[in-house]
C-alpha positions as CSV (number, residue, x, y, z in Angstrom):
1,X,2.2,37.3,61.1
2,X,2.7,36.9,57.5
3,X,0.0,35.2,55.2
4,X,1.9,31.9,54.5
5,X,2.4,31.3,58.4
6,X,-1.2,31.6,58.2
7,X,-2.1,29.3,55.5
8,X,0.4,27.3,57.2
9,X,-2.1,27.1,60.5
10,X,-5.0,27.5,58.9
11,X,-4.6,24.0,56.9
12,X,-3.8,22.7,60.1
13,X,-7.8,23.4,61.4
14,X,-6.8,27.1,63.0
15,X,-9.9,29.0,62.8
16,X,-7.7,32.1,64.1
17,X,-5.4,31.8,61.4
18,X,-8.7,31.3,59.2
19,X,-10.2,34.5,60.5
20,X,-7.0,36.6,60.1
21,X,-6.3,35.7,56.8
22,X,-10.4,36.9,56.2
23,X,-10.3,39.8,58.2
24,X,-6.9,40.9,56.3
25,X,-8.4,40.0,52.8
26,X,-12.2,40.2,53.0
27,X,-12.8,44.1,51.9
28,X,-10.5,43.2,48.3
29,X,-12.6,40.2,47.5
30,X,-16.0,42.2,48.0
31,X,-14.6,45.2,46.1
32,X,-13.9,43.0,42.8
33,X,-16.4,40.7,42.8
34,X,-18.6,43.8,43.5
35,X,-17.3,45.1,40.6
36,X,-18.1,42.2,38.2
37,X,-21.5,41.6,40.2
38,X,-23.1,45.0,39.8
39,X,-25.2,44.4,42.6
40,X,-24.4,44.4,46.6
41,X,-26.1,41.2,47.7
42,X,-25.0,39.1,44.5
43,X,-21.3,40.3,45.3
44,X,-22.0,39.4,49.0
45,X,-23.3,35.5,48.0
46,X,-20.9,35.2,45.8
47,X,-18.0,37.0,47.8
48,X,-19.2,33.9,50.4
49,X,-18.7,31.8,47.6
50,X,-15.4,32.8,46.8
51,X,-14.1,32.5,50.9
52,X,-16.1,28.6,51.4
53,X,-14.1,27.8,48.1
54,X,-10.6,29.3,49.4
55,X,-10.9,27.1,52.7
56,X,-11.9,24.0,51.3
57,X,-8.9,24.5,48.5
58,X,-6.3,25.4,51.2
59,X,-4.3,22.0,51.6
60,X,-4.2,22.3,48.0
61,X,-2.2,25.6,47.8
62,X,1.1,25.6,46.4
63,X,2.4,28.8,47.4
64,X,3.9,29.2,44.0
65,X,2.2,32.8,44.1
66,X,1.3,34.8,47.4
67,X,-2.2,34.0,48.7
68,X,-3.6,37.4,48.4
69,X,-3.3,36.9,44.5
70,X,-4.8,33.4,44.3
71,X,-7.7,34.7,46.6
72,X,-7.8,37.2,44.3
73,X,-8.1,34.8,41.0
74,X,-10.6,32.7,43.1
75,X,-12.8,35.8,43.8
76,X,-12.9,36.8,40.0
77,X,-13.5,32.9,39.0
78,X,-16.5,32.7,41.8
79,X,-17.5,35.6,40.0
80,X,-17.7,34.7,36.8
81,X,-18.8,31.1,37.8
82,X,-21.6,33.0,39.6
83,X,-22.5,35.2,36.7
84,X,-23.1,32.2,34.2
85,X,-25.0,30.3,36.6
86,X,-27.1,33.5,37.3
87,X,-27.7,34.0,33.1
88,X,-28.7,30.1,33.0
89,X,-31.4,30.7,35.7
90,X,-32.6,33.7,34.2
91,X,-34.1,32.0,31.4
92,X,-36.1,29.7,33.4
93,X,-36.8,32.5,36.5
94,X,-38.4,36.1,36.5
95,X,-35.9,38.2,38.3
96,X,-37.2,41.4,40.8
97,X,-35.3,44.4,40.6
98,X,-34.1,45.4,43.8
99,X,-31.8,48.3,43.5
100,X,-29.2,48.6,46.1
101,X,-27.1,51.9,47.0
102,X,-23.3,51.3,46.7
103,X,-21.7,51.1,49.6
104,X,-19.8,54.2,50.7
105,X,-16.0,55.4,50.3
106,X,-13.8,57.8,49.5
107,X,-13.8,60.2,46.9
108,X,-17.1,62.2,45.2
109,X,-20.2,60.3,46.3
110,X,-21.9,61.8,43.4
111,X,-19.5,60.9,40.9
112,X,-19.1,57.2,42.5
113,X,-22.6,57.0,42.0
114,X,-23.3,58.1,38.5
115,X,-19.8,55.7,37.8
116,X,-21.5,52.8,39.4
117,X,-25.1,53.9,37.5
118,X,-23.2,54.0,34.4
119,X,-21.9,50.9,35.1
120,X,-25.0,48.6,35.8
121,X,-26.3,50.6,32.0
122,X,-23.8,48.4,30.2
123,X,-24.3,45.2,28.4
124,X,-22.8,42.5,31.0
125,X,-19.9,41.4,28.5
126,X,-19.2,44.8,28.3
127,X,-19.3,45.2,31.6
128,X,-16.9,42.2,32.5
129,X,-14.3,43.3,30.3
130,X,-14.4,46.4,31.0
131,X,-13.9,45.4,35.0
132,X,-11.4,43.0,34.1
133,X,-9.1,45.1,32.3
134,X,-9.3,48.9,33.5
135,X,-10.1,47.8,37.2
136,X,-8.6,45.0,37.9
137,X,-5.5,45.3,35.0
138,X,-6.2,41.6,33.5
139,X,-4.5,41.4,29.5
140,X,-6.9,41.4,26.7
141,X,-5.4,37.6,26.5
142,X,-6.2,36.9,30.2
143,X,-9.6,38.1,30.0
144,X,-10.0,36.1,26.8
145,X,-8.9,33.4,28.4
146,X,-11.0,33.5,31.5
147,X,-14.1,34.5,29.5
148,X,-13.7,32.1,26.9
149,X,-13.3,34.9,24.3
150,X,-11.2,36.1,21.6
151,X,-8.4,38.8,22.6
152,X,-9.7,40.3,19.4
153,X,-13.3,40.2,20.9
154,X,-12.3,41.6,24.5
155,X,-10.7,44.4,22.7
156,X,-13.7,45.1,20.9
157,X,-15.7,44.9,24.2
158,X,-13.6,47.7,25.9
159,X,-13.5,50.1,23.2
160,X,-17.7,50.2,23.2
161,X,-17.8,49.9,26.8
162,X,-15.7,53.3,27.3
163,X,-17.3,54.8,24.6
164,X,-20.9,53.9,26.3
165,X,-19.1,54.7,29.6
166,X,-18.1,58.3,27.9
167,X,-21.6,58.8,25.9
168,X,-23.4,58.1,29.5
169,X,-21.5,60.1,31.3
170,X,-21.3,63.3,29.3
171,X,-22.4,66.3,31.1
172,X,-24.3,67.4,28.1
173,X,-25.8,65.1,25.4
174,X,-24.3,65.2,22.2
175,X,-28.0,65.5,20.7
176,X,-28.4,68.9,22.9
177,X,-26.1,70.3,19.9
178,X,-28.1,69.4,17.7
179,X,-31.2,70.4,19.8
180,X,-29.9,73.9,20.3
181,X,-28.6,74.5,16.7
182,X,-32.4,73.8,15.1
183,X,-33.7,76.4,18.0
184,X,-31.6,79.1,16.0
């Protein structure tokens, strides 16, 4: 069944339809706003977040655009929503770092994890924009527009976030030149 018939049902009170349509879309919503969450439970609550908003906003769907990419603008807005909420706590709230392992996947565990390391390292509008655009393939004006930012600004945020992203990521310091070079 495709995912209008189920929108279609699913406004209609079909938990079924409801559970397909989360079933067929849940992993995609975790992976972004794990992305932009840094952090396994955030991206679960706020993952949550994004699927309690989705229902509630279903009879309101136009269909103008499939339902995967509204979800998927949902998620990243939950996100995002979730992040500034998060930052205006943190003023008022000691946070406890509890370090989570990412979950696993395809690919170089290794290298996933030094990426996803690297990652958490950056400055968090860094970090968004950085998600936004090479992961997720927003526009500089997009991701201005969602992060009420200059296109200017967001291009400035990618180019130090790939350079931090290349600097942390080096097998071998660029100081270690330098290092070796006095030793001779």
């Amino acid at each position: 069944m495709e995912d209008n018939e189920l929108v279609q049902l699913a406004r209609q009170g079909d938990g079924g339809a409801i559970r397909t349509l989360y079933q067929r879309h849940a992993r995609r919503v975790f992976a972004v706003v794990r992305r932009l969450a840094g952090d396994d439970a955030l991206a679960e609550d706020w993952a949550q977040e994004a699927w309690v908003r989705v229902i509630r906003a279903l009879p309101a769907f136009r269909g103008d655009s499939q339902f995967s990419t509204w979800l998927h603008r949902v998620a990243v807005n939950s996100a995002l929503h979730g992040r500034r909420s998060r930052e205006r706590k943190a003023g008022r709230e000691t946070l406890i770092d509890d370090s989570h392992e990412g979950r696993g996947g395809a690919g170089d565990p290794l290298l996933k994890m030094k990426l996803e390391r690297a990652m958490e390292r950056l400055p968090e509008g860094m970090r968004r924009v950085l998600v936004l655009h090479d992961v997720e393939g927003y526009t500089h004006e997009e991701i201005g527009e969602m992060l009420g930012i200059n296109a200017g600004t967001c291009k400035s945020q990618l180019f130090k976030a790939r350079a931090k992203m290349r600097a942390m990521l080096s097998p071998v310091p660029e100081r270690m030149e330098e290092v070796q070079a006095c030793n001779t």
